[in-house]
N, C-alpha and C positions, 0 to 999 in steps of 0.2 A: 504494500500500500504506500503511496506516494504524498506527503503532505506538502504542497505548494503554499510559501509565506509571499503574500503580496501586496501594495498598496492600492488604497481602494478607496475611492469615493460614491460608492454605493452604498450607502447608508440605508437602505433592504434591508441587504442580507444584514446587517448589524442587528439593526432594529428586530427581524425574524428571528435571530439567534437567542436572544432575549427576553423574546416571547416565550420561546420555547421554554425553556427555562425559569421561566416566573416562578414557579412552585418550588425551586431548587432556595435552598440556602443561601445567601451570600450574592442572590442574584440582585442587580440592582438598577429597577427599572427605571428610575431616576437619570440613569446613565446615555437613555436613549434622546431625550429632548435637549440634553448638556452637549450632545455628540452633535447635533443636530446646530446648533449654532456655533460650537467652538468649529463646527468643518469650516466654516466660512474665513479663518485664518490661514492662511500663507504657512505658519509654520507648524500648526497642528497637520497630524499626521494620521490617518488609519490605515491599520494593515488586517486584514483576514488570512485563515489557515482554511485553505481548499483540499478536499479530494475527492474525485472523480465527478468537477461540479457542484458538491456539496460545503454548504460553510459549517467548518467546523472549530473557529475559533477566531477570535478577535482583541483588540487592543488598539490603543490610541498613545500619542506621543507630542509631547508640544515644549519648542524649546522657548525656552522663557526668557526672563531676564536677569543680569547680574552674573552671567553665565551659570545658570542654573536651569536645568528639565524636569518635565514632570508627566511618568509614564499613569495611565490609568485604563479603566475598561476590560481588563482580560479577564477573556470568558471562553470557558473550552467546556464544546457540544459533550453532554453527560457519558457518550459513547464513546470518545475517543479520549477520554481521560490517561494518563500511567504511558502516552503513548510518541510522549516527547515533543506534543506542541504545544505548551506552555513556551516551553525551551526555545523553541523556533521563533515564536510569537514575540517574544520578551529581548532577543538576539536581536530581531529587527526592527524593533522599537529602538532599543539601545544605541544602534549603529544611527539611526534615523536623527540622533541629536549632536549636536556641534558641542556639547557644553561640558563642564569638568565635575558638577554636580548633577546628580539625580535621585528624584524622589517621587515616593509614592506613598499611597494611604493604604493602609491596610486593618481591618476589623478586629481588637485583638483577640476575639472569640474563635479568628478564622485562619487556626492553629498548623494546618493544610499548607494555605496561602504564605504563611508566615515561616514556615521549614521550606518552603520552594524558594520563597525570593532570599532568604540567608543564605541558602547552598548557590544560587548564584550571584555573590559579591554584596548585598545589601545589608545595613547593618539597622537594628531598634535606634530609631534617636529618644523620641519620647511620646507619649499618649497627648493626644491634644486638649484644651481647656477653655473655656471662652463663655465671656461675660455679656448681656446685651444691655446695653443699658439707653433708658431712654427719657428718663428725668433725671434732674441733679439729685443727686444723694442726698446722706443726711447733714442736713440745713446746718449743722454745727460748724462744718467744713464750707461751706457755702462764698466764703470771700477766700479767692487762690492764692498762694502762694505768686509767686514772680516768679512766671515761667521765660525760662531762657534757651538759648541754644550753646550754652555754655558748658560745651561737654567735649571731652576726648576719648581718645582710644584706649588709654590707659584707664580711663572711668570705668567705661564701660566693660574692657575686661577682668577687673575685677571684682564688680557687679553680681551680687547671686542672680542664679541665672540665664548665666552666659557661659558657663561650663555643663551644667544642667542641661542644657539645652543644645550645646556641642555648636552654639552660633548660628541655631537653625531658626528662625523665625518666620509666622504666617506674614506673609506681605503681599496682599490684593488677593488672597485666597490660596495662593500655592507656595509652599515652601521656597526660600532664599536663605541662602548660605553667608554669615556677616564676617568678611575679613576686611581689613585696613582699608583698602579700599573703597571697596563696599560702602563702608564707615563714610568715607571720606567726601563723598561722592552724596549720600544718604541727607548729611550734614550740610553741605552746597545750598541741597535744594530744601534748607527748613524742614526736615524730616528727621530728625533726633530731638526731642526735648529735654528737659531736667526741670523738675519741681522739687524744689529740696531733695530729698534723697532718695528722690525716684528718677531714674533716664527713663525715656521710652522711643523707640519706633515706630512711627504713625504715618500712614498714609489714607489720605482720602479717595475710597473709593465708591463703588454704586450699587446699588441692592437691586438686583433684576429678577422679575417674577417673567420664570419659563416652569410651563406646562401649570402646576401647583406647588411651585419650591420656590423659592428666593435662594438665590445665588448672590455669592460679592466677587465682585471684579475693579480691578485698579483702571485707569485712563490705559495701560499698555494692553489691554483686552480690549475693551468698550470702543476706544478709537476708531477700532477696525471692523465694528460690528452695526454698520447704518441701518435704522429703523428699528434701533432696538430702544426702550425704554431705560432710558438712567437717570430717571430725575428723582431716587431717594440716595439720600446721600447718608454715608456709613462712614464713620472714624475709626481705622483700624488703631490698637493701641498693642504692642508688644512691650510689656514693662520688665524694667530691671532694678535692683533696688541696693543701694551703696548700704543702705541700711534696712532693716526690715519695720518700714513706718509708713501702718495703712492709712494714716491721715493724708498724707502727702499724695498718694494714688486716689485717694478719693477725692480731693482738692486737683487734680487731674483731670480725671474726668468730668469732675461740677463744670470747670473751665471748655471743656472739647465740645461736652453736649449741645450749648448752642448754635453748632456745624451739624449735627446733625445726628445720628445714632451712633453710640461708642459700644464697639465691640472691643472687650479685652479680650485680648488674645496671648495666649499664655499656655503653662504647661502643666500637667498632672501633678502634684506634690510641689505647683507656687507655696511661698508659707506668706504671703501678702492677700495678693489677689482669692485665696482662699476661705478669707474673714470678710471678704466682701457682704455684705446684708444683700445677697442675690440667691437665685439658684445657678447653681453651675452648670453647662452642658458639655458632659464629656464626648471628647472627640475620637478620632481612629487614630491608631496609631500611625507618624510619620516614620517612614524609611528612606536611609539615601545609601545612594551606590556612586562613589567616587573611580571615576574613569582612569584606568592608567596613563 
């Protein structure tokens, strides 16, 4: 039997593949409408696994920014499991990106998933964590601090945090890898703050309802997406904390809210963001696979 890896803009068979599927574990229908507008990018990629005419596997690829990728979507027909096209599927994803970081989401339920993508190069960064917040907090905090852009590299790496988190941070929705540059760069464009003894990582991006979800996307998505709706506006917030003082991240965000919804974005076992008076919504586990 012969499994043919190829790229594809026939978003059918995707969509078909997924149907099928529905009742399976781990399937995730949500993937089909997401698929459906991120094609519309130049650097998003889909590839299918064929044999004899039939789809029996898929996956998606899109090289991002900051030199960083982010694979997602693979899904292999229930029949052709144990049968090495996962392997094939995830190879040509792989190749399909320019970039020196790579990441993906993975369910930490979905134990399978997670022994396939470690044996090939990907390693656990952290479970994701994220706060919505949509009025100011409590009114004791309610006048900010003097938030500045008075930060360095040196701050921020030794920030809890930022080893925690191996420099991985949500930024417009998909993981970004924070090195000096990165920093440097991030910094330029008003995108590092410091509220007393909080830094954070924030970028403003846009809350898009496809199918029945909301999605967040930065301006380097949205840009290239005409006629799509972006007019709610979402404050991403990645915090790090020189000190562990939730007054400070709460006078944070009192301050961002008026832009618009603040999502904190953060990681499993935050010991700040943790005491937030919120509910927390636990995320999927991120993984990255660094390119040789």
């Amino acid at each position: 039997m012969e499994i043919i890896v190829k790229e594809s803009r026939d978003l059918d068979k995707v969509t078909r593949l997924f149907e099928q599927h529905r009742d399976i574990p781990f399937t995730y229908l949500t993937n089909i409408p997401l698929v459906e507008m991120l094609s519309r990018l130049e650097s998003f990629k889909i590839f299918v696994a064929e044999t004899n005419g039939e789809t029996v596997g898929c996956i998606h690829s899109l090289n991002y920014i900051y030199d960083c990728g982010y694979i997602g979507g693979l899904l292999i027909h229930r029949n052709f499991r144990r049968m090495g096209v996962g392997s094939k599927l995830l190879k040509a994803a792989l190749s399909s990106l320019n970039t020196k970081h790579v990441y993906l989401f993975a369910e930490e339920k979905n134990t399978t998933a997670i022994r396939f993508f470690k044996k090939t190069g990907f390693r656990k960064i952290y479970r994701r964590l994220f706060y919505v917040v949509s009025t100011q907090l409590d009114e004791t905090f309610k006048r900010s601090s003097r938030i500045t852009g008075d930060v360095e590299w040196v701050d921020l790496k030794e920030a809890v945090g930022f080893r925690e988190r191996k420099r991985v941070i949500n930024f417009g929705y998909y993981p970004v890898k924070i090195t000096r540059s990165v920093f440097e760069d991030l910094k330029k464009n008003s995108k590092v703050l410091r509220c007393g003894s909080v830094i954070a990582i924030v970028e403003n991006s846009h809350g898009l309802i496809i199918g029945e979800h909301l999605y967040t996307f930065n301006d380097h998505i949205v840009k290239h997406l005409p006629g799509v709706d972006a007019s709610r506006s979402i404050v991403e917030v990645n915090p790090f904390y020189m000190k562990p003082k939730l007054s400070d991240l709460v006078k944070l965000v009192n301050h961002l809210v008026p832009v618009g919804e603040v999502y904190v974005k953060t990681y499993d076992g935050d010991p700040v963001a943790s005491k937030l008076p919120l509910t927390s919504r636990i995320g999927a586990l991120v993984m990255e696979y660094k390119k040789p």
